[in-house]
Backbone as numpy.savetxt, mean C-alpha at the origin, in Angstrom:
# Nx Ny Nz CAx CAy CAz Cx Cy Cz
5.51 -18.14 -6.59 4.63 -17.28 -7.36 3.83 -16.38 -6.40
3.83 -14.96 -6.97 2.79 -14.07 -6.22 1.28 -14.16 -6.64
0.40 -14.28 -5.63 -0.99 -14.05 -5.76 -1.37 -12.95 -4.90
-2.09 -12.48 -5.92 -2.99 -10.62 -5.85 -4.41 -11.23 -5.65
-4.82 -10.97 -4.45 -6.45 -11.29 -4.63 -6.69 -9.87 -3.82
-8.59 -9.58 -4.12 -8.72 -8.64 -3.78 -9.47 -8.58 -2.37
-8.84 -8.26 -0.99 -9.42 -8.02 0.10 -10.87 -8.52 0.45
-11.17 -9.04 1.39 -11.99 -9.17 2.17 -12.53 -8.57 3.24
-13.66 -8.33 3.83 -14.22 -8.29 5.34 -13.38 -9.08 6.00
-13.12 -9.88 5.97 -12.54 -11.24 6.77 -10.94 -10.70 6.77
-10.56 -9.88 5.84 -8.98 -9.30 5.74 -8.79 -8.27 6.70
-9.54 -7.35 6.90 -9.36 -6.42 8.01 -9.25 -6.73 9.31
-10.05 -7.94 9.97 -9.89 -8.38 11.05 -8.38 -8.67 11.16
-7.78 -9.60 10.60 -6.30 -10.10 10.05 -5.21 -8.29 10.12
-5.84 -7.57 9.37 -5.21 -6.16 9.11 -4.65 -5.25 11.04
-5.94 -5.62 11.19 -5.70 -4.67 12.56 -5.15 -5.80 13.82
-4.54 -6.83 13.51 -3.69 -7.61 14.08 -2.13 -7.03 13.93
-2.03 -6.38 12.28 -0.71 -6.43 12.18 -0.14 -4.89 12.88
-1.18 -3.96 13.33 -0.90 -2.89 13.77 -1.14 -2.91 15.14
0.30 -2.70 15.71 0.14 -2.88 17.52 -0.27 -1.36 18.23
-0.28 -0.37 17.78 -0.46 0.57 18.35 -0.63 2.07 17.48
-1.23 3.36 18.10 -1.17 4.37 17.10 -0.41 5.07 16.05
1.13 4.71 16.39 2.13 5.21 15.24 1.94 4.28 14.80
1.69 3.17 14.29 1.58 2.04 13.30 0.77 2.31 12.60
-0.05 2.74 13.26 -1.43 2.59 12.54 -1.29 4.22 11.74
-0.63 5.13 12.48 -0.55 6.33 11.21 0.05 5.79 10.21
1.22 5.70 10.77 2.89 4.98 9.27 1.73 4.42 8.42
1.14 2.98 8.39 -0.25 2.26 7.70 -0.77 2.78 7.44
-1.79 4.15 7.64 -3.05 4.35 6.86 -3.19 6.16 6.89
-1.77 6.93 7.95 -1.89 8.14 7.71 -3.14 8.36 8.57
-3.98 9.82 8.69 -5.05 10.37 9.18 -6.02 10.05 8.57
-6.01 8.92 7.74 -7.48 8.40 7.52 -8.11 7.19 8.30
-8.16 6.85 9.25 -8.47 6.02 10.34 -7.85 6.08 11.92
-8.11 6.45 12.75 -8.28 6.22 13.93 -7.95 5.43 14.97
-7.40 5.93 16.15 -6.75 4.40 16.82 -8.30 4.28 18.17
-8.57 3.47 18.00 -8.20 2.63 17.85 -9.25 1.55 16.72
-8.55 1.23 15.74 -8.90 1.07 14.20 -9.50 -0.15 14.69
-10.97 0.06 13.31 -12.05 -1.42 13.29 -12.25 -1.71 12.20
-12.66 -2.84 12.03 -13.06 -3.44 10.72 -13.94 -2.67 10.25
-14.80 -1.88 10.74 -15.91 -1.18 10.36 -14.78 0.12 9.00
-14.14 0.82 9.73 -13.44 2.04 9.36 -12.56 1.44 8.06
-12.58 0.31 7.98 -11.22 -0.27 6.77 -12.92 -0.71 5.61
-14.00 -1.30 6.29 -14.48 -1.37 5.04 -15.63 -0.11 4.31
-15.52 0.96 5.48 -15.66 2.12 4.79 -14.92 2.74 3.56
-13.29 2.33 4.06 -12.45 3.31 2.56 -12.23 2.39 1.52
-12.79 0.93 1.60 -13.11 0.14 0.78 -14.04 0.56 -0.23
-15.12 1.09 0.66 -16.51 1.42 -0.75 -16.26 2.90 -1.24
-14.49 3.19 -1.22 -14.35 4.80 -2.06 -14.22 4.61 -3.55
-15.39 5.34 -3.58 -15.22 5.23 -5.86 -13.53 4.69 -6.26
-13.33 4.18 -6.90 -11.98 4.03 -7.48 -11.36 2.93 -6.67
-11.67 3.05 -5.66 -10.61 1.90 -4.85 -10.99 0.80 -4.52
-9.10 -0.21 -4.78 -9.69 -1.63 -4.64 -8.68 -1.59 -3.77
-8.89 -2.77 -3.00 -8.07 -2.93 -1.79 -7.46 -4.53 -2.13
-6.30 -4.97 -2.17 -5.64 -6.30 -2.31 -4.92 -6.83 -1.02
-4.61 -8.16 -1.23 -3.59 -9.43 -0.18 -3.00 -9.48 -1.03
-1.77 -9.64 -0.73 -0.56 -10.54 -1.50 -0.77 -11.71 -0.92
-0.21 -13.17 -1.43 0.36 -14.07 -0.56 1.53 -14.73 -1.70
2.02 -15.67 -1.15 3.19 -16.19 -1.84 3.24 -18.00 -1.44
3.76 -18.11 -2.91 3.94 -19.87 -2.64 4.41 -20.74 -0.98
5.67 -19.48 -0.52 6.02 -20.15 0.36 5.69 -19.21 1.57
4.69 -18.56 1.64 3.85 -18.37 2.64 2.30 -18.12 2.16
1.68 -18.96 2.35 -0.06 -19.01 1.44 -0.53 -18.25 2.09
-0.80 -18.37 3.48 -1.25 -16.99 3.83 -0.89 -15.63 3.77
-2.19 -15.11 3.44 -1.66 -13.12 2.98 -1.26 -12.89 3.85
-0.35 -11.91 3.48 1.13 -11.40 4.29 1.20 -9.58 3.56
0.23 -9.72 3.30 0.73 -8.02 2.59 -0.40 -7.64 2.09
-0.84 -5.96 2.36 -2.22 -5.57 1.81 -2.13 -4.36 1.36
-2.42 -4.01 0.41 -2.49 -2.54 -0.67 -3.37 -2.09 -1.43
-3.79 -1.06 -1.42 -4.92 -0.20 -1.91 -4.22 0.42 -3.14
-5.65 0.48 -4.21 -5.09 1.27 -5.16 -6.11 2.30 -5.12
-5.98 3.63 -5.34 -7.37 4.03 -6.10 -6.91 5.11 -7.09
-8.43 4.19 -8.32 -8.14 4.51 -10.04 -8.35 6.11 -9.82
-7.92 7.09 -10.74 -8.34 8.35 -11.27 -7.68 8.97 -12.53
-8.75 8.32 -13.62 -7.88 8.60 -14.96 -6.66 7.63 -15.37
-5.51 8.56 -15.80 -4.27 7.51 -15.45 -3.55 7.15 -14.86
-4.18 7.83 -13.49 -2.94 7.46 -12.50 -3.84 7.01 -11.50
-3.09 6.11 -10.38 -3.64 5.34 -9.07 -2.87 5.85 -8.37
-3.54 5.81 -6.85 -2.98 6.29 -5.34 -2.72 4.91 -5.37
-1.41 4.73 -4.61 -0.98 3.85 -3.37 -1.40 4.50 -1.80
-2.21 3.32 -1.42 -2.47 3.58 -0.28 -2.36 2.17 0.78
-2.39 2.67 2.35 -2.38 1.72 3.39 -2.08 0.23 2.79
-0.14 0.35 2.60 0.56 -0.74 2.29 1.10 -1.28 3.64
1.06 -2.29 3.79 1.41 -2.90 4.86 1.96 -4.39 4.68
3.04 -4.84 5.46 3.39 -6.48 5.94 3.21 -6.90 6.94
2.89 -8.15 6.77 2.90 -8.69 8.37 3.97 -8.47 9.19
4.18 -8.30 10.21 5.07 -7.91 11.29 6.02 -9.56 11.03
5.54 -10.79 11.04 6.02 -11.68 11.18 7.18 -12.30 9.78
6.82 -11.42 8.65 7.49 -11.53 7.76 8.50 -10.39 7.22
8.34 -9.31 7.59 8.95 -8.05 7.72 10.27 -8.60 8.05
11.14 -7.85 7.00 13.03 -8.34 7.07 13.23 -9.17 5.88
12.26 -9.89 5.17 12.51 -10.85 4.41 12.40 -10.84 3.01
12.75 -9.69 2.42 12.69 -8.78 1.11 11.18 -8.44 0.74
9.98 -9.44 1.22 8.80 -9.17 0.75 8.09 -7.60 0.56
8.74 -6.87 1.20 8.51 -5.35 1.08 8.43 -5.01 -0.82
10.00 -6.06 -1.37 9.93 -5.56 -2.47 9.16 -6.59 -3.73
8.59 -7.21 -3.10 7.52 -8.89 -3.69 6.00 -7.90 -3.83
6.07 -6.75 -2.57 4.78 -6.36 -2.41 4.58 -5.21 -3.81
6.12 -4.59 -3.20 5.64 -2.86 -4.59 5.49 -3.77 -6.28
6.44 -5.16 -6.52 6.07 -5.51 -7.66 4.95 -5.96 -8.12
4.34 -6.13 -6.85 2.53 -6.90 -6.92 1.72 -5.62 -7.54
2.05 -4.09 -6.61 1.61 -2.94 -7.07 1.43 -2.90 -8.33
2.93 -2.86 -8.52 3.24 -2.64 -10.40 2.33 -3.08 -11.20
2.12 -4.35 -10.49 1.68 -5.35 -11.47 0.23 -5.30 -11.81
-0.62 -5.05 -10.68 -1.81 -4.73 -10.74 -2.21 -3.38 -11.29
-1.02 -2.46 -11.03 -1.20 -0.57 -11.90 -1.57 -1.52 -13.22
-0.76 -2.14 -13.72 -0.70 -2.31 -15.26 -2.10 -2.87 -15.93
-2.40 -4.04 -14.77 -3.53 -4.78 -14.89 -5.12 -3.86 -15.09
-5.04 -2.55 -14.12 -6.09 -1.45 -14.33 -5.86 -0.55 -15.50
-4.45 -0.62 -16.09 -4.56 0.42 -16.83 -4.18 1.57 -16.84
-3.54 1.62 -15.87 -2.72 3.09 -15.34 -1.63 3.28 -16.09
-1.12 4.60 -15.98 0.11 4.91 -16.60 1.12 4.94 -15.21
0.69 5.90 -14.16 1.54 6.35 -13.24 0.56 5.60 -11.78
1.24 5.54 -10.74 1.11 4.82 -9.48 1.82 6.38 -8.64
1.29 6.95 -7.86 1.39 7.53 -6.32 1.63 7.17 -5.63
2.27 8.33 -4.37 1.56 7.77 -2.98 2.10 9.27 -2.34
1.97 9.12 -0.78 2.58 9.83 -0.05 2.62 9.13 1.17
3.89 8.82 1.59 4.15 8.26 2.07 4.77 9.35 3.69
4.55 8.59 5.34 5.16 9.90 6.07 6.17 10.13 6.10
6.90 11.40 6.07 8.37 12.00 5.44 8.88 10.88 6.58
8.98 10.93 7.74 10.04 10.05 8.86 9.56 9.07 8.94
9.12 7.94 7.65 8.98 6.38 7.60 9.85 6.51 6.54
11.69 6.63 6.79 12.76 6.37 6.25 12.82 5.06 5.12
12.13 3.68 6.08 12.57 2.96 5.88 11.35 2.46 4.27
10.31 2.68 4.61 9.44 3.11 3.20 9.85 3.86 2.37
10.37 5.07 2.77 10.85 5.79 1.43 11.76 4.99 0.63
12.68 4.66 1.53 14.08 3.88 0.88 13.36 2.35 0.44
12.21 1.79 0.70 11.86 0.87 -0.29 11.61 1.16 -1.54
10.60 2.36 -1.57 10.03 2.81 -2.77 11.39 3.28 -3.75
12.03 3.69 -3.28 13.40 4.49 -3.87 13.72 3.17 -4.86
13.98 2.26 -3.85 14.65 1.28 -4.49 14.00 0.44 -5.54
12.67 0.25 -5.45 11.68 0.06 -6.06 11.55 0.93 -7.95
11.98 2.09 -7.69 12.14 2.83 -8.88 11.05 3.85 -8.68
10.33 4.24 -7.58 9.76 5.25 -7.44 10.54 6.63 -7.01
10.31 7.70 -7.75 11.03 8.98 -7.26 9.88 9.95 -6.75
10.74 10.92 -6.10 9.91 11.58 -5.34 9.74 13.22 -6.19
8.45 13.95 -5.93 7.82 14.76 -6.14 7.63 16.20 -5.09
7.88 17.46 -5.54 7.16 18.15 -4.06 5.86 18.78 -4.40
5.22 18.22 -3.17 3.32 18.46 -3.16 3.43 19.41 -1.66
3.24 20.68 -2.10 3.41 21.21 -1.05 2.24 21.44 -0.48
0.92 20.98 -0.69 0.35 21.01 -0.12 0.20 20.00 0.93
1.12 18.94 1.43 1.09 18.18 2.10 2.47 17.76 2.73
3.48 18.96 3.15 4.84 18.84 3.90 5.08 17.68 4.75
3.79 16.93 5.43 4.26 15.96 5.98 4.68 14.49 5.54
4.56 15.14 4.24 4.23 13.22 3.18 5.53 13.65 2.16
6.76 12.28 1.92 7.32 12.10 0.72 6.14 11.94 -0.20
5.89 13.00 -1.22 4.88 12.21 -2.40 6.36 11.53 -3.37
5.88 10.32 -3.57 6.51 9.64 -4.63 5.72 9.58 -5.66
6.32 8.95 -7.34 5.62 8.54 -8.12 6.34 7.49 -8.71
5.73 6.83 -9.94 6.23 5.31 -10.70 5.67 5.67 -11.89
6.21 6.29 -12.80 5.50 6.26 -14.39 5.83 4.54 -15.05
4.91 4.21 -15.46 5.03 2.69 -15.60 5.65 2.63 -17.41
5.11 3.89 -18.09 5.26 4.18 -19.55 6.66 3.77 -19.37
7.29 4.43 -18.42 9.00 4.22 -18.30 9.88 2.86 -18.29
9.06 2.06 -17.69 9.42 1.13 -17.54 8.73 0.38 -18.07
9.42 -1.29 -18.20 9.13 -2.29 -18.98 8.43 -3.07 -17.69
């Protein structure tokens, strides 16, 4: 079974473990944080109107292993700074994590789920793809696949 709890102070310390260096830490959080990233800077975009920040964990790993931001606006939520642990990465949980997403869009009330994800993090796009998110062009932002997830669509 998946458990969604919602982030901690105590989670960011854990967070900036799983990022070894500055392209990580873009791929993770994009130009909204800084290398070299602190707990301070993660519980700043914590207190942004709309946004909640979550852990996954799972029966057969209790400790959180996966962390995702939503933030509300109307009917739709941003996906933001999704991440796995490095130590579990390979082990389908990528796609344990976007259903946790889903699951929590539904739980707020959303219709549609975002993101923009960076165009050359291949291997994200092709999760989300697979996931049932399609992509969008936001040209105001050439460096980002924007994807979306209308949830109306799905069951």
């Amino acid at each position: 079974m998946v458990v969604t709890r919602p982030a901690r102070a105590r989670d960011y310390a854990r967070l900036l473990e799983w990022v070894p260096d500055a392209p990580a830490l873009y791929l993770f959080a994009g130009p909204s944080v800084t290398w070299p990233p602190t707990v301070a800077q993660f519980e700043e975009i914590s207190r942004r109107p709309g946004l909640s920040a979550w852990m996954v964990a799972h029966d057969e790993y209790p400790a959180a292993w996966g962390h995702f931001d939503l933030t509300v606006g109307g009917a739709s939520a941003r996906l933001g700074r999704v991440i796995v642990d490095p130590r579990y990465r390979g082990q389908g949980l990528g796609h344990v994590l976007t259903r946790a997403v889903i699951e929590k869009a539904r739980e707020l009330g959303v219709d549609e789920v975002r993101l923009a994800v960076v165009a050359d993090n291949e291997p994200a796009v092709r999760a989300y793809r697979r996931a049932g998110f399609t992509e969008f062009v936001d040209p105001e932002r050439p460096q980002f696949t924007a994807m979306t997830y209308r949830l109306l669509e799905r069951p």
